[in-house]
Structure formats: C-alpha cells, structure tokens
N, C-alpha and C positions, 0 to 999 in steps of 0.2 A: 493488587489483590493480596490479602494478608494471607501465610501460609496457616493450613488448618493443624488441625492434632493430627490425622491422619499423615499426613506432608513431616510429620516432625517427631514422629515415634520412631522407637526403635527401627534401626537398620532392617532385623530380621522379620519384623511386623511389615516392614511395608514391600520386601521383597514376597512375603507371602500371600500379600494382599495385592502383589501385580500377579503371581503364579494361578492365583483363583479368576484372578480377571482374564490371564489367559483360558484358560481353562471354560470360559462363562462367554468369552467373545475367541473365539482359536483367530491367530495371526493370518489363517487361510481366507479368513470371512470378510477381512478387508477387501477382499476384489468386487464386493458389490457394489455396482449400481442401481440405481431404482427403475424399475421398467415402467417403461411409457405410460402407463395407465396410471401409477402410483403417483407421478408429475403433474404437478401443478402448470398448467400452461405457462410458459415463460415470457412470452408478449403479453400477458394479463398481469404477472410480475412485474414488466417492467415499465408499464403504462399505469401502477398502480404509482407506483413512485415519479412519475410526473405532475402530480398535481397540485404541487407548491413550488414548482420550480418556474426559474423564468420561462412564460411562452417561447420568448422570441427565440429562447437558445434549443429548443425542442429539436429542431430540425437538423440542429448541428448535433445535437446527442444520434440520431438515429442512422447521420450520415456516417457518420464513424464507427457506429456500431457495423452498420453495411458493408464497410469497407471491406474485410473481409471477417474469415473464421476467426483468425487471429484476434482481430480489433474487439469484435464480438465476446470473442472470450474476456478478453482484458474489459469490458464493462457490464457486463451481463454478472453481477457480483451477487445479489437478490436469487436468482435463477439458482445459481450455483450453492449459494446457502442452503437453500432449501432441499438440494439436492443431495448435500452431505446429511442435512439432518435428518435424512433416511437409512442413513447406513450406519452398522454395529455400532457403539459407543465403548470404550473400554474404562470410562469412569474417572478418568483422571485430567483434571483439568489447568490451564497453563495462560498467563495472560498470551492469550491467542495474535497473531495479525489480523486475524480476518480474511483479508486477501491476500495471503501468500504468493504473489505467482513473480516470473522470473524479471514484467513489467516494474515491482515495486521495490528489487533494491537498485540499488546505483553508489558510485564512487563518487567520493567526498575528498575534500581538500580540509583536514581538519589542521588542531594548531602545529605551528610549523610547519606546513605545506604538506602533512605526512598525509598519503592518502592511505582512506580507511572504506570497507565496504561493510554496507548495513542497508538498514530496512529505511525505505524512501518514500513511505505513504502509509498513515495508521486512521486512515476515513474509519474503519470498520474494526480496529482493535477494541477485545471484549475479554472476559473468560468465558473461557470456550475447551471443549476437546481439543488437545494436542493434536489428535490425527487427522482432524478436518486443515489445518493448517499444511500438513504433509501428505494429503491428496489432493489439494490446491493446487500446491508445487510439483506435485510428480506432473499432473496435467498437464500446468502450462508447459512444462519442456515435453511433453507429446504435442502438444498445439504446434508449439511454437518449431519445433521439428517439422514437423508436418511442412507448415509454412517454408519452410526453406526447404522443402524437396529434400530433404536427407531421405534415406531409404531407410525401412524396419530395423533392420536389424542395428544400424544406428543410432538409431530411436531409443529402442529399447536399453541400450548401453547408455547413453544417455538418463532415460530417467533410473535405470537403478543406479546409476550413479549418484544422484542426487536422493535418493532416500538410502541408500547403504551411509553414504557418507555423512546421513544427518543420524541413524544410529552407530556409528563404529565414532560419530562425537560423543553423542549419548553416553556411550559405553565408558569414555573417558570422561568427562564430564562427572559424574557418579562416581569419581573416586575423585573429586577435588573438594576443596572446601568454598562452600559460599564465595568468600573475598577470591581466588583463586580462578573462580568462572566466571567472576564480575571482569577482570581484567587479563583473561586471555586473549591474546590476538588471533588473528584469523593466521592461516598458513600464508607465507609471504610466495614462496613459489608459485602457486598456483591464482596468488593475487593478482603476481607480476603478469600471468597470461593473461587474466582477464583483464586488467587494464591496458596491456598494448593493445587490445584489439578495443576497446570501448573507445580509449581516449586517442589511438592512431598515432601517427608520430603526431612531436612536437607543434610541426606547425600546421597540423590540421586542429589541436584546441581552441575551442569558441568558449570565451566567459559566457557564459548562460543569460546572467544580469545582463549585460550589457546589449541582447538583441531586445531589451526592451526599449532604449534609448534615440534620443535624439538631440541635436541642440538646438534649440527656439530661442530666439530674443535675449541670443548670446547664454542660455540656460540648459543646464541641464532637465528634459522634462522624458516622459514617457510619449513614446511615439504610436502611433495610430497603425491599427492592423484588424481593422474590423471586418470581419465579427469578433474577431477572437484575442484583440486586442483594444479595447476602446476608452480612451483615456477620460476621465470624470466629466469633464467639459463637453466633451460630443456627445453626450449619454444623453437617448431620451429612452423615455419609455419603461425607466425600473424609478420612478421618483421623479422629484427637480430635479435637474443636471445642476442647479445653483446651488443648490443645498446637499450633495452630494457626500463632497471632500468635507463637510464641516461633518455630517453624519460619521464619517469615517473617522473624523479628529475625535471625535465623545467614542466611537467601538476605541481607539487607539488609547484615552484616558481609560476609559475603564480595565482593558487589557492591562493598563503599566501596573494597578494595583495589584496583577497576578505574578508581579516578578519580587525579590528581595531586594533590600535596600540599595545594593551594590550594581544589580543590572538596573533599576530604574536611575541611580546616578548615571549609568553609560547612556542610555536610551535617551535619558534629557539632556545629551548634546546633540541631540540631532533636531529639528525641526518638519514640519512635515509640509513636504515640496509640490506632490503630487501625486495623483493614484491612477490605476484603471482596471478596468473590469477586463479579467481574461477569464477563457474559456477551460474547463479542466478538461482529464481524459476522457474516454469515453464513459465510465461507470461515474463522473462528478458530473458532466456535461450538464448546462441547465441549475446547477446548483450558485450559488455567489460567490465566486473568486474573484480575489482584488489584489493586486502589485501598488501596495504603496512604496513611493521615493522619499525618502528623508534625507535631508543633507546636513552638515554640522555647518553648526553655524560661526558664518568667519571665512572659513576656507570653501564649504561646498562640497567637501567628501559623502559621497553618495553608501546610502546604505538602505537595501530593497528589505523588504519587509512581506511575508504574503498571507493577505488575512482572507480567511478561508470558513465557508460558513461550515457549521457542523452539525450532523443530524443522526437520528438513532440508528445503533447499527445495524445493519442487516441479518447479524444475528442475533436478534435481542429476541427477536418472537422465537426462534428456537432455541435458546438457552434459558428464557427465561432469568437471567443476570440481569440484576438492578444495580445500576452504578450511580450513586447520590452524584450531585452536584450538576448535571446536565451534561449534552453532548460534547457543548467542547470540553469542559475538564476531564472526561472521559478521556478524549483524544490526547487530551497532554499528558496525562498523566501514564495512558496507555504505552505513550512515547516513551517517557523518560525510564520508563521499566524495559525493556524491549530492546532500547537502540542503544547500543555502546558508543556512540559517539555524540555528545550533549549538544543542546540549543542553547547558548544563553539568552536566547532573545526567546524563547518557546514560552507563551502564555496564554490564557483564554479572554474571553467577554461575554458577557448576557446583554445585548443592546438592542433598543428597538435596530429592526430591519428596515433598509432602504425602500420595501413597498410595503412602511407603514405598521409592519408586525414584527411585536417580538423574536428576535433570532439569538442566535448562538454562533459565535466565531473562536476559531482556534487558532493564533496566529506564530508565525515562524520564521527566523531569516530563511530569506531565499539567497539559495548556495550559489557561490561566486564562480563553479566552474559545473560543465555539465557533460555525457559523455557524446563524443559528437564522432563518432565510427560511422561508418556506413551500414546498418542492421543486414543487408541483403548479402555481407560478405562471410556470414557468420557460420564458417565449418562444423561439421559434426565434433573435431577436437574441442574448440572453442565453446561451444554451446554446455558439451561435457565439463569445461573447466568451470563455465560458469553454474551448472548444476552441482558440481562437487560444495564448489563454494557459499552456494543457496541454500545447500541441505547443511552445512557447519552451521551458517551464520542462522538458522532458523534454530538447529538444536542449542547453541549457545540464547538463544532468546526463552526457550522452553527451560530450558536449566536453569537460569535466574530467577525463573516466574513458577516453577512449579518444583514437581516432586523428579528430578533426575535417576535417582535411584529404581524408582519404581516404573518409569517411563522403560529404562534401559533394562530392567527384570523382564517386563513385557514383552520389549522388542528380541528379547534373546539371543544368542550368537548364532542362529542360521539364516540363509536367506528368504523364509518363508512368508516373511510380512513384504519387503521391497520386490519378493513376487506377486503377492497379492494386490498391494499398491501399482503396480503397473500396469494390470489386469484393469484394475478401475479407471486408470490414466487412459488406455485405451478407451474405452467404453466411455468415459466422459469426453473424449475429443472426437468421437465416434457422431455423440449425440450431441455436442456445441455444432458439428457441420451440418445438422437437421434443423435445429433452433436457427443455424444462420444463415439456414436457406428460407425456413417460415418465414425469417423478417423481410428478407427482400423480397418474397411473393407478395407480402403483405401493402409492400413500399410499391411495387410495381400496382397492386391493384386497387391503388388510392388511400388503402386502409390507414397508412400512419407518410407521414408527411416526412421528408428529408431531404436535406439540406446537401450537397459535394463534400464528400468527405476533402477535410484538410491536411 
C-alpha cells in the first residue's frame, strides 16, 4: 500500500492529526464490543463462505471448529471481522494481517539456520485499521489462556503484555528511519524463551516437510493420510485424479512467470514429482491446498512447494480496499510487506481451478522445520513471552506499512488503550465461548454436519 500525503507530512502535522483522533475516538473506547443484537449471526457467517468450497472437506472444517473455544477462535475469522468492524476506528490504516492471532506466527529457520520469528499465514492480509490487528491479538492470548487453565489474573498479565509491548515498539519505532525498521530484529532474549519451548530440546525437532513423505518404488513420493492428506492419484471427487498433477504443472507454469529471472533459473532445476491435496486450519478448511514435491533433477533433492488457493479477504466488505490484480497477488504482495523474513519461491497464478473454474493460487515454499512442543505444557510465563514477542513483531509490521509516528502519538505513554484492549479481549473470548457452544448445539441437532476433529 503506497504511503499517502497524510503518512508523509510534517512530523508535527501528523502528530496533531493523531492528537485529534484521540480526542474524536479516546483510547478508553477501545474496550467495545458489539452487543449481541448488533451481531451478525456467526454460523450464517460461516456457512456463507462454504459455498465454493470442497463439499467433501465441509465436515472436516466444522469438526475443528468444534473441537473446542480455541479451535473455534482460530477459524471463525469472517465472524471476527465483522465484529471489529463495529468498534471505534481511529483512521489510520496499516498493511494489516487480518488474522493477527498468536496461531499465525511461528519460528522459521531462515538463511544460515538463523531462526527468526514472524508472521506464518497472510489468507486475509489487507489495508486495514492498525487496531483491528491488535484486538485480534490481545484475544487470542485471552482464548488461548483460557484454554490452558491459567487463572485471571494471569490472563490479564498476559495480554497487556502483548499490546504494552506492541506500543512501547511503536513508541521506538517512531524515532527510526524507514531502512532502520525494515531491518530490526526481534529481541533475541525473549526469542531464545519462546523457541525452547516451541522447538523443545534438540531431539524432540520434527522437519515438518518430511511428515509428508514416503518412499514407493524406491521414490521419493508423498504419502497418504486421508482426509487430510491425499496424494493426486487417490483423489476422486475434486476433478480427474488423471489430469490432476498436469493441472497443477500449468497453476505451476503460470506461478514461475510471477518470479524474476534469478528465482525461475533456481525453480527450473527442480522438476515436478508429485502433489496432494491437504487440509488447511480451521478457518482454510474446505478451501484447495496442495503440497507439491519437486526434486532436482539428477540427484532428487526434494524441495516442497505449497500452492494454496486464494480468495477475498474477509475484510474487504468492511474496509472497502480494492487491491488490483486479484486474491493471490493480494496475498503475496501482502506478504512480502509484512514478513521480515523473504520467500524466494513466494509467487501467485490465475489458473482455471481443479473443479473446472477459474481460481487464484498463492504459492510458497513450505518451511523445512516446524515447531513441534507439546502446546498443553505452555505456562502463563511462556505464553507471556510469546505475547511480548507477538505484540513487537506485529508493531514492526505496522511501522513498515503505515504511519509509525502517528500510530505511537495515538497510543500515548500511558496505559489507557492496553486497558481498554483487554476489556475487549475479555468480552470477545467471552462471546467466542457462546458462538462455540451455538456450533455444537447446531452439530448435535443435525443442523450442520461434522466430521472428528483431527
């Protein structure tokens, strides 16, 4: 999103122009939620956006959803949109995530093995208000609290942690320059805690790629885990399973002309091996994902690939933001603003779709290590560390994409707004435990169909 004149005026213009937006939205009005009447039913929300999705994976979306509040939260993303776009707006907008929550970043293995933490899913990257992003996040760590039995007042420490610490970045931030915010790193202290506990010792790490695999007929190929893993060839019921993997080679041709010169010479040592259709989170469920395997040719060094369909975002009827060129380039382009740590393989396609319509894919390498902790052992400290580090790595994404100065004028030096924001944290994990008790009544009384959650 190109910066405006507003975003690029004088220093003291646009502090004064955060000062009246205080003033016009006070930092105390962030605690609203919308009351029940004001809400758009949320199972009418989320049944609205099944109707171009695979049938067969419907059930697997709902089962997951079920699983519980948690799960719920993390795909119930529609519901949630709808639900910010009731609350104050302070006017100042920021290539957004969309889905902020503590589900979507994750630790990466970038070059030289250095691990780096960032943002791990841009379905719903947009421009958007900066604050819908940071009531997102205050949420999931009340959810996600919840879920692990931490007690209140834990809780609470918790998410002000994570909105203090995305404005006291802010507030730094605002006195760097441009190039300066592109290339700060995260705090390595507070790194190092959240990766001992994500990645566990040494020899509890699982290459991520690699539970895709198998070896057949002396091959490298992708292995069978249906539903939610099914390799081209088993596939009925989305297309020919015969003509599958070739549809997939023309999304793959059209994808390489989204890369420069330099990544399609890499790209073109690889050949393409095999694919299969897996199942996304709860909020993709139902939508087309696919694990292609390319190997280079000669030796067979294996390099995954995940082409991923892409569809408007969730906030586009509330923002009203038109982004030419369609959803996937949306998504890539959302990415490459946003995430400090580059894809070189990150590119899009406009291809017909495997059931015969035009679609849109965003495709990515899929990360060679992934975090494999046990989630159930995750203390009130740890959960804290990792909101500390949620609330940087989001304001560092806000400060690249928008107006830092006047974000950080707004949020002020006292605690009034990350009081306010927890106010609404509560009150949105309040009413995700309502929403995700509707669904199971719903599921229990035939209404909507589901699958064991996975």
């Amino acid at each position: 999103m190109p910066l405006t004149a507003k975003q690029t005026a004088a220093p003291d213009r646009r502090i004064a122009r955060a000062r009246a937006a205080r003033l016009a939205v006070p930092a105390a009005g962030h605690a609203e939620f919308p009351a029940t009447l004001r809400r758009t039913d949320p199972l009418t929300l989320l049944a609205r956006q099944d109707a171009d999705r695979v049938p067969g994976l419907l059930p697997v979306r709902y089962g997951r959803l079920a699983a519980s509040p948690l799960t719920y939260f993390h795909g119930a993303v529609l519901p949630a949109a709808a639900d910010l776009a009731a609350t104050p707006r302070t006017g100042f907008s920021v290539q957004a995530c969309g889905d902020a929550q503590l589900a979507n970043f994750g630790i990466f293995a970038a070059q030289g093995r250095r691990l780096v933490f960032d943002f791990a899913d841009f379905d719903e990257t947009l421009p958007a208000p900066w604050e819908w992003d940071v009531k997102r996040l205050a949420a999931s760590f009340e959810v996600t609290g919840r879920h692990h039995e931490h007690p209140a007042g834990q809780r609470r420490r918790t998410v002000l942690a994570a909105v203090e610490s995305y404005r006291l970045a802010m507030h730094g931030f605002a006195r760097r320059t441009p190039v300066e915010i592109f290339f700060t790193p995260a705090d390595s202290r507070t790194l190092r805690v959240v990766a001992a506990h994500r990645l566990g010792p040494a020899g509890r790490r699982v290459a991520g790629v690699h539970r895709f695999t198998e070896i057949r007929d002396g091959k490298l190929r992708l292995a069978a885990g249906s539903p939610f893993a099914v390799p081209a060839g088993h596939l009925a019921g989305d297309g020919d399973p015969a003509t599958l993997v070739d549809r997939l080679g023309a999304v793959l041709s059209r994808y390489r002309r989204t890369l420069g010169p330099a990544r399609q010479a890499l790209l073109d040592r690889y050949r393409l091996a095999d694919a299969a259709r897996t199942v996304a989170g709860p909020g993709g469920a139902g939508t087309r994902s696919w694990v292609v395997l390319l190997v280079r040719t000669g030796t067979g060094d294996p390099l995954f690939l995940q082409v991923k369909e892409a569809r408007p975002s969730v906030l586009e009827e509330y923002t009203g933001a038109a982004v030419p060129g369609g959803p996937g380039r949306r998504v890539v382009a959302g990415q490459r603003r946003i995430q400090a740590t580059g894809d070189v393989f990150l590119g899009w396609a406009r291809a017909t779709g495997f059931d015969g319509h035009a679609g849109e894919f965003h495709v990515r390498r899929l990360r060679d290590s992934r975090d494999a902790a046990d989630a159930g052992t995750m203390t009130p400290d740890v959960l804290r560390a990792n909101a500390r580090l949620c609330g940087w790595t989001l304001a560092r994404a806000h400060a690249r994409t928008g107006d830092a100065l006047a974000i950080a004028a707004y949020l002020g030096s006292g605690p009034v707004f990350a009081e306010a924001v927890r106010e609404f944290a509560v009150a949105c994990a309040d009413q995700n435990e309502r929403d995700h008790a509707a669904l199971r009544q719903a599921i229990r009384r035939g209404h909507i169909a589901a699958a064991p959650a996975s």
